[in-house]
ZAMARGU-4260 file (C-alpha; in steps of 0.2 Angstrom, whole numbers, plus 5000, padded with zeros to 4 digits):
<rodrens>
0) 5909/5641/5387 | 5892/5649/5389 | 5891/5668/5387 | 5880/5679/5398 | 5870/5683/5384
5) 5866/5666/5376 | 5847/5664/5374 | 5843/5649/5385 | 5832/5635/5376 | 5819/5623/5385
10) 5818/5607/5375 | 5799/5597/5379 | 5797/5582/5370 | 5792/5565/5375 | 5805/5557/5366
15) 5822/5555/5372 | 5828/5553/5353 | 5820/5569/5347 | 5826/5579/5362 | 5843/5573/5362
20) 5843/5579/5344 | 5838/5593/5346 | 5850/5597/5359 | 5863/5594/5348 | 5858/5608/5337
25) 5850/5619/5347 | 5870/5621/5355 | 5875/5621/5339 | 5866/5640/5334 | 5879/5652/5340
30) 5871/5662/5354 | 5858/5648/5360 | 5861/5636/5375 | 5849/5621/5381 | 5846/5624/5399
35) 5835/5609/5402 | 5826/5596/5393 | 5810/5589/5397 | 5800/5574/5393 | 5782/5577/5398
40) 5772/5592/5402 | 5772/5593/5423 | 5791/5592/5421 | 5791/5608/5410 | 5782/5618/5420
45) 5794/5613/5432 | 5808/5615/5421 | 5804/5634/5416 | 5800/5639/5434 | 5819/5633/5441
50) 5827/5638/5425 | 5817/5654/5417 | 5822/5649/5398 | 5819/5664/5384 | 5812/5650/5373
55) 5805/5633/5373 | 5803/5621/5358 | 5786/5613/5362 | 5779/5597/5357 | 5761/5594/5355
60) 5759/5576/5360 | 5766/5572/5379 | 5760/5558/5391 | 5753/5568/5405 | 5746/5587/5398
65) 5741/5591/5382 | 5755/5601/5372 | 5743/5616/5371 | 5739/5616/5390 | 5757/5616/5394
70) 5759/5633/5382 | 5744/5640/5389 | 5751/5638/5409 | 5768/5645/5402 | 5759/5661/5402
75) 5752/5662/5418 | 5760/5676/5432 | 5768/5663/5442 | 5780/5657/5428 | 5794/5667/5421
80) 5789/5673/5403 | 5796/5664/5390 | 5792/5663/5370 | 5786/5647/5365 | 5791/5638/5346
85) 5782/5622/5345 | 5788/5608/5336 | 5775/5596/5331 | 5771/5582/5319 | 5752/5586/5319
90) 5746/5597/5303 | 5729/5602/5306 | 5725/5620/5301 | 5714/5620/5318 | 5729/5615/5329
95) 5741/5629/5324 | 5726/5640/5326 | 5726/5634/5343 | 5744/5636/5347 | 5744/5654/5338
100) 5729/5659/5350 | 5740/5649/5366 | 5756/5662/5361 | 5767/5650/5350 | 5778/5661/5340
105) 5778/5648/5327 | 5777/5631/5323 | 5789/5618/5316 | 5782/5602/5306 | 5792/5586/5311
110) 5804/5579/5306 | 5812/5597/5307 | 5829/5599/5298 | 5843/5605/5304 | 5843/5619/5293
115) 5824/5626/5296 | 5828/5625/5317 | 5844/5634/5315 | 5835/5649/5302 | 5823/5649/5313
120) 5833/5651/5327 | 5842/5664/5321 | 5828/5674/5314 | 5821/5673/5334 | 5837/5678/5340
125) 5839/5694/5326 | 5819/5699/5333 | 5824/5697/5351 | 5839/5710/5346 | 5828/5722/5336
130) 5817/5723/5353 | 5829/5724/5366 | 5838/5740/5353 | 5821/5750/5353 | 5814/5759/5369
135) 5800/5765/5355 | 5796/5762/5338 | 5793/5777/5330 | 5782/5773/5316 | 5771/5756/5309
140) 5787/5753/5298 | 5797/5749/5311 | 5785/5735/5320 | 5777/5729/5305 | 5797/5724/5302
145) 5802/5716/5318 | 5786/5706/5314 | 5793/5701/5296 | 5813/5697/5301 | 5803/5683/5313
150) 5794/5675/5299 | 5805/5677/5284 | 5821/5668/5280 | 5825/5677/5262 | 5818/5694/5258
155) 5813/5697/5240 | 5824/5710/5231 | 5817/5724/5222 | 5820/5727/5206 | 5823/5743/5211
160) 5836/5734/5221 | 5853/5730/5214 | 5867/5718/5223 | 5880/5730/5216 | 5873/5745/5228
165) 5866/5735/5241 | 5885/5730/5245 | 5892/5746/5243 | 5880/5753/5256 | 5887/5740/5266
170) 5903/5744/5264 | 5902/5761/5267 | 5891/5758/5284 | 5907/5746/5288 | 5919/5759/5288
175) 5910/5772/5300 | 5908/5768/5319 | 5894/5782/5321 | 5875/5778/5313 | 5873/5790/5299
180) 5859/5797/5290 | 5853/5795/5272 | 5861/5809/5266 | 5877/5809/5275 | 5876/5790/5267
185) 5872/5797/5248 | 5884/5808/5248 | 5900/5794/5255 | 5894/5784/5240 | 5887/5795/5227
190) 5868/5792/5227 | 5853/5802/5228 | 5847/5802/5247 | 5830/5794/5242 | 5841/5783/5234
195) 5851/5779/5249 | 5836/5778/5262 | 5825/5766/5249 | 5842/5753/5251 | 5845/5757/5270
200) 5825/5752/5272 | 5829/5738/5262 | 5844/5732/5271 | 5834/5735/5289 | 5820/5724/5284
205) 5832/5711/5279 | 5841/5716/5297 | 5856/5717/5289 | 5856/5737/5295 | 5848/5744/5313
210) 5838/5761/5311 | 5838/5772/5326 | 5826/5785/5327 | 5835/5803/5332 | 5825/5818/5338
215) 5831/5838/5335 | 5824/5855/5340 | 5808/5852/5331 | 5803/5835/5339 | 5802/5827/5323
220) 5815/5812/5325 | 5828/5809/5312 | 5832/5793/5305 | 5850/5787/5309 | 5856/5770/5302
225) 5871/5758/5305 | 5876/5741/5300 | 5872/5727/5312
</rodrens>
């Protein structure tokens, strides 16, 4: 049964193969549902004004419009905004260029695997969250990773970064219901607070934790952190 908050998907693709594929594993993404599909560019314009999908999975090559015009009327007033991912077999450095410039958030080489539509689905989903969550971002750090937890599927870890306290930070965020500072969080588990804040950034760029900024008496906000 869809939920109210599913992310509604647009599928445009001149083939009915590839869009009934992609169907299929768009509804497969917890959280995502297809709202309509459609097979050449006039009938997406059409299909994004009656339905007003979040996102639409774009191709490049369709019978009537180019791929890139399509993207490029998506974002006029009259249609309701929507992110665009486009899914393309075309390769060439100036296309992606051009579908950056148009507002595709990214772009997806066919044949896509199942795998790299549902991580990047999910990466989408966890960047639509992280925005909704913040009213303002207090500092760069905070953009500069909502920009990162779009385009990354596996953060490096540190060295300075060890599975063993990474999971007990976890853990220990799993037991409170309230967010919690660094140092409320060193002292449950026995850290130094820089210790604690250097994981708890760690774990927020990966998007494992949320980071809410808290301001007291003196304006200067306090970071308050809990697990996602």
């Amino acid at each position: 049964m869809p939920q109210p908050r599913d992310i509604t998907v647009l599928i445009v693709d001149d083939d009915p193969v590839v869009t009934a594929a992609l169907q299929a594993q768009v509804n497969r993404v917890l959280g995502f549902r297809v709202v309509g599909i459609a097979h050449s560019g006039h009938a997406a314009l059409a299909a994004a004004a009656r339905f007003a999908p979040r996102l639409v999975l774009l191709d490049l090559h369709l019978p009537d419009l180019p791929g890139l015009e399509v993207a490029h009327r998506l974002r006029r007033p009259e249609q309701p905004p929507a992110d665009v991912i486009v899914i393309s077999g075309r390769k060439e450095s100036a296309t992606v260029r051009a579908a950056i410039q148009r507002g595709a958030l990214y772009y997806l080489v066919k044949p896509t695997r199942t795998g790299t539509l549902e991580q990047t689905l999910l990466r989408y989903a966890a960047t639509s969250q992280q925005l909704e969550a913040s009213g303002r971002f207090a500092e760069q750090q905070e953009i500069d990773r909502i920009f990162r937890s779009l385009h990354t599927d596996q953060p490096f870890r540190p060295k300075s970064i060890s599975a063993a306290t990474e999971q007990a930070v976890l853990d220990a965020l799993a037991e409170v219901e309230e967010d919690v500072s660094a140092h409320e969080l060193a002292a449950s588990i026995g850290v130094s607070r820089a210790t604690a804040r250097r994981y708890l950034e760690h774990l927020a760029d990966r998007g494992l934790v949320e980071t809410r900024p808290r301001y007291g008496p003196t304006g200067r906000p306090q970071h308050r952190y809990r697990a996602r």
